[in-house]
C-alpha positions in Angstrom: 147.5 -80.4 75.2 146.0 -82.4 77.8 147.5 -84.2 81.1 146.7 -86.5 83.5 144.8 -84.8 86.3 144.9 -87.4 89.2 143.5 -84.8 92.2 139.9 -85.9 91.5 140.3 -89.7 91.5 140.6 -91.2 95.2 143.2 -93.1 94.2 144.6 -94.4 98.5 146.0 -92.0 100.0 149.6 -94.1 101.5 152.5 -95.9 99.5 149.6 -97.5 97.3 149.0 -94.0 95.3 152.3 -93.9 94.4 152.2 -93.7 90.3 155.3 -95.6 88.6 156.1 -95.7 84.6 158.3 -97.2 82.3 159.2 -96.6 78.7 161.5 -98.3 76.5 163.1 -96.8 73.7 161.8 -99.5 71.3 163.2 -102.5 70.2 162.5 -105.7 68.4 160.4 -108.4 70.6 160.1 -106.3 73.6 157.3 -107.1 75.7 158.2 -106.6 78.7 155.4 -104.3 79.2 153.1 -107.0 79.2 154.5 -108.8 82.3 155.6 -105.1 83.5 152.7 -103.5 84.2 150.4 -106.4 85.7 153.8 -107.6 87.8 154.4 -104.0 89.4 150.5 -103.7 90.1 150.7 -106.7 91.9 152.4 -105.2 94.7 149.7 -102.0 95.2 151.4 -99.9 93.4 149.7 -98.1 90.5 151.2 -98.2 87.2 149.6 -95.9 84.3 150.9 -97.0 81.6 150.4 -95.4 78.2 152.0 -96.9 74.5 152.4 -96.6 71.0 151.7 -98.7 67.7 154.5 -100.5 66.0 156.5 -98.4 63.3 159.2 -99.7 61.2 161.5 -102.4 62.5 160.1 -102.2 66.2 156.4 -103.5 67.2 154.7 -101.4 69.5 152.7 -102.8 72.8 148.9 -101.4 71.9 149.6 -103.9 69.0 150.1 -106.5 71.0 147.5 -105.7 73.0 145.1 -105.3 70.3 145.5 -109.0 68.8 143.6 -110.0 71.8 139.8 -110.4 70.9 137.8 -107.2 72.3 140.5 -105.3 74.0 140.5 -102.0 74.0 143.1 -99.4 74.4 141.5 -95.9 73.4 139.8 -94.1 76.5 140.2 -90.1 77.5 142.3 -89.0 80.0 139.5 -89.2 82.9 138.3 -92.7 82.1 142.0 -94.0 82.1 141.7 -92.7 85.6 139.1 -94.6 86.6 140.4 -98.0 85.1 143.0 -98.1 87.5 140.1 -97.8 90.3 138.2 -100.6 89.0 138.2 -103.2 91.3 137.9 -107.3 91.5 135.9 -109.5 93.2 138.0 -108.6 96.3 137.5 -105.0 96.1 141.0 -104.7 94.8 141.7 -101.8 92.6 143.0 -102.9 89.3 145.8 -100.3 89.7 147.6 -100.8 86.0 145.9 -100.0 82.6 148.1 -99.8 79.5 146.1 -97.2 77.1 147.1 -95.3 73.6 147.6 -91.8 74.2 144.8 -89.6 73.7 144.5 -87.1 71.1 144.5 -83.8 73.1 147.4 -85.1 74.7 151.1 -84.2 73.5 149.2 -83.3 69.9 152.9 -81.4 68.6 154.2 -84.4 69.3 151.9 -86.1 66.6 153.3 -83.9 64.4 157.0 -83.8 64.9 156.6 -87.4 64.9 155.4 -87.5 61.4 158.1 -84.9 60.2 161.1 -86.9 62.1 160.2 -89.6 59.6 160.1 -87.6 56.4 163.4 -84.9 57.6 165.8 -88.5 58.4 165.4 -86.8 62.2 164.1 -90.5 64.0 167.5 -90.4 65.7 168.0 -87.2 66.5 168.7 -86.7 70.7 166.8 -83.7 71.6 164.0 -84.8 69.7 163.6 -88.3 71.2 164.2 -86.7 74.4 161.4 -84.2 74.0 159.4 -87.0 71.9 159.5 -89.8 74.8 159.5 -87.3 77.8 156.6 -85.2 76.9 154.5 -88.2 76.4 155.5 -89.2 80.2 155.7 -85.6 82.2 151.7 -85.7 80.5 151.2 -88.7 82.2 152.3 -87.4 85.2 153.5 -89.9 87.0 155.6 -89.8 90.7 158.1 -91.5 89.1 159.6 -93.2 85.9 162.2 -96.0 84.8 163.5 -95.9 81.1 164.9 -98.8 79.3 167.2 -97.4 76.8 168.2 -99.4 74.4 171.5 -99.8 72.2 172.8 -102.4 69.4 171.5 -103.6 65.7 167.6 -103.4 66.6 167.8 -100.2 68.2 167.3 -96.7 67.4 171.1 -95.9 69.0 173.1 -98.1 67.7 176.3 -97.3 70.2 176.3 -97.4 74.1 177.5 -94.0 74.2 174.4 -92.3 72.5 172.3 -94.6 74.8 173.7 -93.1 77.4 173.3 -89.8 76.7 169.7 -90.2 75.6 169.4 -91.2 78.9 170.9 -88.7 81.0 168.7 -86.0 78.9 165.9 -87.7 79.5 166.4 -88.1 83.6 167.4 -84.5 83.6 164.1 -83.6 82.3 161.9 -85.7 84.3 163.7 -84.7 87.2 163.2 -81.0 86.2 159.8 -81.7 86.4 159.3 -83.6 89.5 159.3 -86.8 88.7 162.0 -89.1 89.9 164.0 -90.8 86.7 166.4 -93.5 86.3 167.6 -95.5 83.6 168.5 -98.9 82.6 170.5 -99.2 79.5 170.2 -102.5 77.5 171.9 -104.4 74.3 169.7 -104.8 71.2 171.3 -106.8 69.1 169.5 -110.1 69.6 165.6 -110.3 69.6 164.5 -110.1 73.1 162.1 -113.3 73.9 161.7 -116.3 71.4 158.6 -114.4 69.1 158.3 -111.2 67.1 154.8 -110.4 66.1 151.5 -109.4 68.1 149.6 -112.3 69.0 153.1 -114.4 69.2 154.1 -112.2 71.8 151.2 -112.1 73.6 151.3 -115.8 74.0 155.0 -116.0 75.1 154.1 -113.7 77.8 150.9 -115.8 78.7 153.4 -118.8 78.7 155.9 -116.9 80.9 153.5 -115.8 84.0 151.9 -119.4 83.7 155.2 -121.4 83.3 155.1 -122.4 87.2 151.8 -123.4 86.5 152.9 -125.9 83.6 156.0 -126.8 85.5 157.4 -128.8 82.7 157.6 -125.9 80.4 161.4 -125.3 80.8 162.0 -124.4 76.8 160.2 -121.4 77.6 162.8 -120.4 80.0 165.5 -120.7 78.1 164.6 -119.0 75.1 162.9 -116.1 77.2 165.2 -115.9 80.1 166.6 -112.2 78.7 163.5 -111.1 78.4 162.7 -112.6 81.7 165.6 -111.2 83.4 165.1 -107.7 81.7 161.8 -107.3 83.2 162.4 -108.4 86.9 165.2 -106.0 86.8 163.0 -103.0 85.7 160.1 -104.1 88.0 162.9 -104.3 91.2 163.6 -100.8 90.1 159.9 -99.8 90.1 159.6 -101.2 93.6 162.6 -99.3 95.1 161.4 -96.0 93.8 157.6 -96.9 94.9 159.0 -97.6 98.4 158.1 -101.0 98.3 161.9 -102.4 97.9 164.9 -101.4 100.0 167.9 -102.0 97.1 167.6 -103.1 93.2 168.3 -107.2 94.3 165.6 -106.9 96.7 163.2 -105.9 94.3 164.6 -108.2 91.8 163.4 -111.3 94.6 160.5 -109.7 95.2 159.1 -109.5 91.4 160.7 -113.2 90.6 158.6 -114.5 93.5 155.2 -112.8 92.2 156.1 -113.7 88.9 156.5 -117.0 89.6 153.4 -117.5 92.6 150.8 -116.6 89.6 150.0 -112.6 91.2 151.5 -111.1 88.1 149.2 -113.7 86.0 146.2 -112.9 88.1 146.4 -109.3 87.9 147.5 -109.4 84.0 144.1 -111.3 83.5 142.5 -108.4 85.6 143.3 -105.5 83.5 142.6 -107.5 80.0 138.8 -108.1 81.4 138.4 -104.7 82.4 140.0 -103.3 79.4 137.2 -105.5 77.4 139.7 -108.2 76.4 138.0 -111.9 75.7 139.7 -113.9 78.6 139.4 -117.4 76.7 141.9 -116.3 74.5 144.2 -115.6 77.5 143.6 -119.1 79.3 143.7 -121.1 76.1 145.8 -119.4 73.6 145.9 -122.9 71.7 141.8 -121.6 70.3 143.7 -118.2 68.3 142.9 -118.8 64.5 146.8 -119.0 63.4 148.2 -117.8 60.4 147.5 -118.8 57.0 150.6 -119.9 55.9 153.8 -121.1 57.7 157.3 -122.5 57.2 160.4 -123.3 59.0 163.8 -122.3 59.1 166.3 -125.2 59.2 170.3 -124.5 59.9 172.3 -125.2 56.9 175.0 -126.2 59.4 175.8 -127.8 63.3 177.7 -125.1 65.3 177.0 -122.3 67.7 175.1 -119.7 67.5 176.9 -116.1 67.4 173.9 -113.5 66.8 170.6 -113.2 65.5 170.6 -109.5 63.6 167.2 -108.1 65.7 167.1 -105.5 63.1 166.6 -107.7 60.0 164.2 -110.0 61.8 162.1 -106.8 62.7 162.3 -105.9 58.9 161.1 -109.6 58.3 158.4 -109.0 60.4 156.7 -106.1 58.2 157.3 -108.0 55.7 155.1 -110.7 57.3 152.7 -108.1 58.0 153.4 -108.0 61.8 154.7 -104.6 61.7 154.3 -101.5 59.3 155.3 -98.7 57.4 153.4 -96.1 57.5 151.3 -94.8 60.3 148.0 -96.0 58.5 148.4 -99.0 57.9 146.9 -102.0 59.6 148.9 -105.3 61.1 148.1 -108.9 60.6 148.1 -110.2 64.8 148.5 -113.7 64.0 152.1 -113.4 61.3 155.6 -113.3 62.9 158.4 -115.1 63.7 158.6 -117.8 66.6 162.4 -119.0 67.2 163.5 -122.3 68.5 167.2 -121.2 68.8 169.0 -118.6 70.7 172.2 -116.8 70.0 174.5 -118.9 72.7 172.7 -122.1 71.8 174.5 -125.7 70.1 172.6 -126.4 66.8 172.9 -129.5 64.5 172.6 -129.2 60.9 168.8 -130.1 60.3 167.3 -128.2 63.6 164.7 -125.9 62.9 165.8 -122.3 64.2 162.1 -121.0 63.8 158.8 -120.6 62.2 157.3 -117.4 60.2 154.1 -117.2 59.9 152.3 -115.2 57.6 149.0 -114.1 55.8 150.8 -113.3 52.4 151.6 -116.2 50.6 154.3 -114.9 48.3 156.5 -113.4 51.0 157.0 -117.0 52.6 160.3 -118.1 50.8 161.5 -114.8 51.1 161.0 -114.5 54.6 162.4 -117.9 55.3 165.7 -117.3 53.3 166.1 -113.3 55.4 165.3 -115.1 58.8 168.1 -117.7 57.8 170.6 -115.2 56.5 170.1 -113.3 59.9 171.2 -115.8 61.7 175.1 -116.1 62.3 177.0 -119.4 63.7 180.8 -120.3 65.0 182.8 -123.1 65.5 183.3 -121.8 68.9 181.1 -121.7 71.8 180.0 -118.3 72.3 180.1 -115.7 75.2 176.7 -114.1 74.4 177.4 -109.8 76.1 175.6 -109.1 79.1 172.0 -107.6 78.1 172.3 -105.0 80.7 175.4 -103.0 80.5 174.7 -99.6 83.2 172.3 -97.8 85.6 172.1 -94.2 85.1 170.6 -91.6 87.9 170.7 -88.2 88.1 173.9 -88.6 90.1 175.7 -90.5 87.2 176.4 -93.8 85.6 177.3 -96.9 87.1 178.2 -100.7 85.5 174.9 -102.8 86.3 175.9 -105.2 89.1 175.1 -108.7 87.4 175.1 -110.5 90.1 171.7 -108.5 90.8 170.6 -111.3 88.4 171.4 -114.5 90.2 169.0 -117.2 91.2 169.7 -117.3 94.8 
C-alpha cells in the first residue's frame, strides 16, 4: 500500500515540521477532532490528520465533516501534502487537514475490516492494534497520542482491556519510530451535549466561539468533558511537538488559544481550503434542520446517574445519523441534542433533549429509547473522572486531575 512520503513537500525545516496525530478508539459524540486538529495547528505545528466514516454505535469525523456544505475529504496522498502548505492571507501555512484515507493506502486493512464485522472479531486486540496502527505508521507522522477509550459506548468495555490496547499500540508505534502515548478515557456517558453530524459540528462551532458569545455558559456545562478531554490531548500534542514543557503547561497553553479565537480561526481555515461553504460555519442557525423533531421530558425530579452512550448511539442509526453497513448513506441534520447531563438536578417536566430525524415513524420510538437511557437517583451523584491513566512506553500512571483545574 501507499504512505505518506513528506521528503518532497518543504514543509519548515525547525519545530514547525514536526508532524503530530491523534486517534481515538471511537466512541459516541466524540468530536474532539474537530477542535483537535485546528487547536494544535494553531501553535505551528502540523497535524495530518486522517479519519473514518461512522459504523455501528459510533459516528465517525469525515461524517461530520461531510454535513458541511462542499467540504471535501477525499484527496491522494500527495495533494494531502500540499493542503497542509496552503497558506492564508498572511502567508501562514494551513498546517492541519483532516482527510479519508486513500485507497492505495492500508488496502488489507479494508478488508480485514469487513471480515472483523462478519467473524464477531470487532474487538479482538491484535486486530485493533494492527487495524488503528497501520492506518497511523502510513501516515507517518513524528509522533502520535491515542485516546483509548473504555465503558458502555466503547469497543472495550473494561479499563483493563483499554489498557492493554494501549500498551500494544505504543509498542508498535514506538517500534516504528514514532513517539506514542496514550490517554485512556470513560465511555459511558455521551461525550458533548449532541450525537449526529451536523449537531456536532455546531456544538463544536459553539465551543471555539463561546468567548465570543460570552453569555453562552449552557454550552459549557453540557460540553465541559468534551472540553476538558480535548485540552488535555492537545497539551499532550504540544509537549511531544516541543512546544510545551509538562502535560499542565500544554493544558494552559490550548485553553488560552481555545478561548482567544486562534483555534476558531484556523478551524475556519482548513474548512475553506478543504472546499467547505464558510456561511454555514459563521451562521449555523441558516442549516436546513430536520424534518421532524420531538422532545424528551423526565418522567421524574431527581439526579441524573448515567446516560447509556451505547443506546443513544444505537438511537442515533436509528435516526439515520449513523449506519449499518459500510454503504449506506447518513442523514447530517437527525440526531440527538441533550439539555441534561449525567450529574445534573432535573424536575419532573424538564426536557432532557431533542431527536431529530428525517423518518417519521422512528420519532416515538426514538423518544421512548432516549428516555429509557437515561437513569436518575435520589441522591446527588459523583459522576467518575473521564480520564482515568497516562500510558507511555515506560508504563502506566493515574492521570493527575488536577492537570484539569482552572487556575
Amino acid at each position: 500500500g501507499e504512505v505518506m512520503d513528506w521528503s518532497n513537500h518543504s514543509l519548515p525545516n525547525n519545530n514547525q515540521s514536526h508532524k503530530v496525530d491523534k486517534h481515538s478508539t471511537g466512541g459516541v459524540g466524540d468530536k474532539v477532532s474537530l477542535i483537535l486538529a485546528p487547536l494544535v495547528a494553531s501553535f505551528g505545528l502540523t497535524v495530518p490528520m486522517m479519519a473514518g466514516r461512522g459504523l455501528g454505535h459510533t459516528g465517525g469525523t469525515i461524517d461530520k465533516l461531510e454535513s458541511i456544505p462542499g467540504f471535501r475529504a477525499q484527496y491522494t496522498a500527495a495533494e494531502f501534502a500540499q493542503l497542509l502548505l496552503s497558506t492564508n492571507s498572511k502567508g501562514e501555512p494551513l498546517n492541519a487537514a483532516i482527510v479519508s484515507p486513500s485507497e492505495n493506502m492500508c488496502p488489507a486493512d479494508k478488508r480485514m475490516y469487513a471480515l472483523r464485522d462478519v467473524t464477531s472479531t470487532v474487538t479482538s486486540l491484535p486486530l485493533q492494534t494492527s487495524s488503528i496502527m497501520s492506518k497511523k505508521i502510513a501516515e507517518r507522522p513524528d509522533s502520535l497520542v491515542l485516546d483509548v477509550k473504555f465503558g458502555k459506548g466503547s469497543f472495550n468495555t473494561n479499563v483493563e482491556e483499554s489498557l492493554e490496547l494501549a500498551k500494544r499500540m505504543i509498542q508498535t508505534g514506538e517500534l516504528c519510530g514514532i513517539k506514542t502515548t496514550a490517554l485512556v478515557t470513560r465511555m459511558d456517558d455521551p461525550l458533548g451535549c449532541s450525537v449526529g453530524n451536523w449537531l456536532e459540528v455546531e456544538e463544536c462551532i459553539d465551543i471555539m466561539t463561546m468567548e465570543m458569545k460570552k453569555d453562552n455558559v449552557e454550552v459549557n456545562d453540557l460540553s465541559k468533558d468534551l472540553v476538558d478531554v480535548t485540552l488535555v490531548l492537545a497539551g499532550q500534542m504540544l509537549v511531544q511537538g516541543g512546544k510545551a514543557e509538562t502535560l499542565r503547561q500544554g493544558f494552559v497553553m490550548a485553553r488560552e488559544h481555545l478561548l482567544n479565537g486562534k483555534a476558531w480561526q484556523k478551524f475556519r481555515e482548513m474548512v475553506k481550503v478543504q472546499g467547505g461553504d464558510l456561511d454555514f460555519i459563521d451562521h449555523p442557525e441558516t442549516y436546513t434542520p430536520a424534518k421532524f423533531s420531538a422532545q424528551v421530558v423526565s418522567p421524574r425530579t431527581g439526579c441524573i446517574s448515567s446516560i447509556d452512550s451505547m443506546e443513544i448511539g444505537l438511537v442515533g442509526v436509528l435516526l439515520g445519523a449513523g449506519r449499518k453497513t459500510v454503504e449506506e448513506s447518513v442523514h447530517f441534520c437527525a440526531g440527538v441534542r441533550f439539555h441534561k447531563k449525567a450529574g445534573m438536578f432535573v424536575r419532573q417536566g424538564d426536557i432532557l433533549a431533542e431527536v431529530y430525524t428525517e423518518r417519521d415513524c422512528v420519532l416515538n420510538n426514538a423518544v421512548q429509547r432516549v428516555l429509557e437511557a437515561f437513569s436518575f437517583s435520589e441522591e446527588v451523584v459523583e459522576i467518575p473522572s473521564l480520564i482515568t491513566n497516562i500510558v507511555t512506553k515506560n508504563g502506566v500512571e493515574p492521570f493527575d486531575q488536577s492537570i484539569l483545574a482552572n487556575e
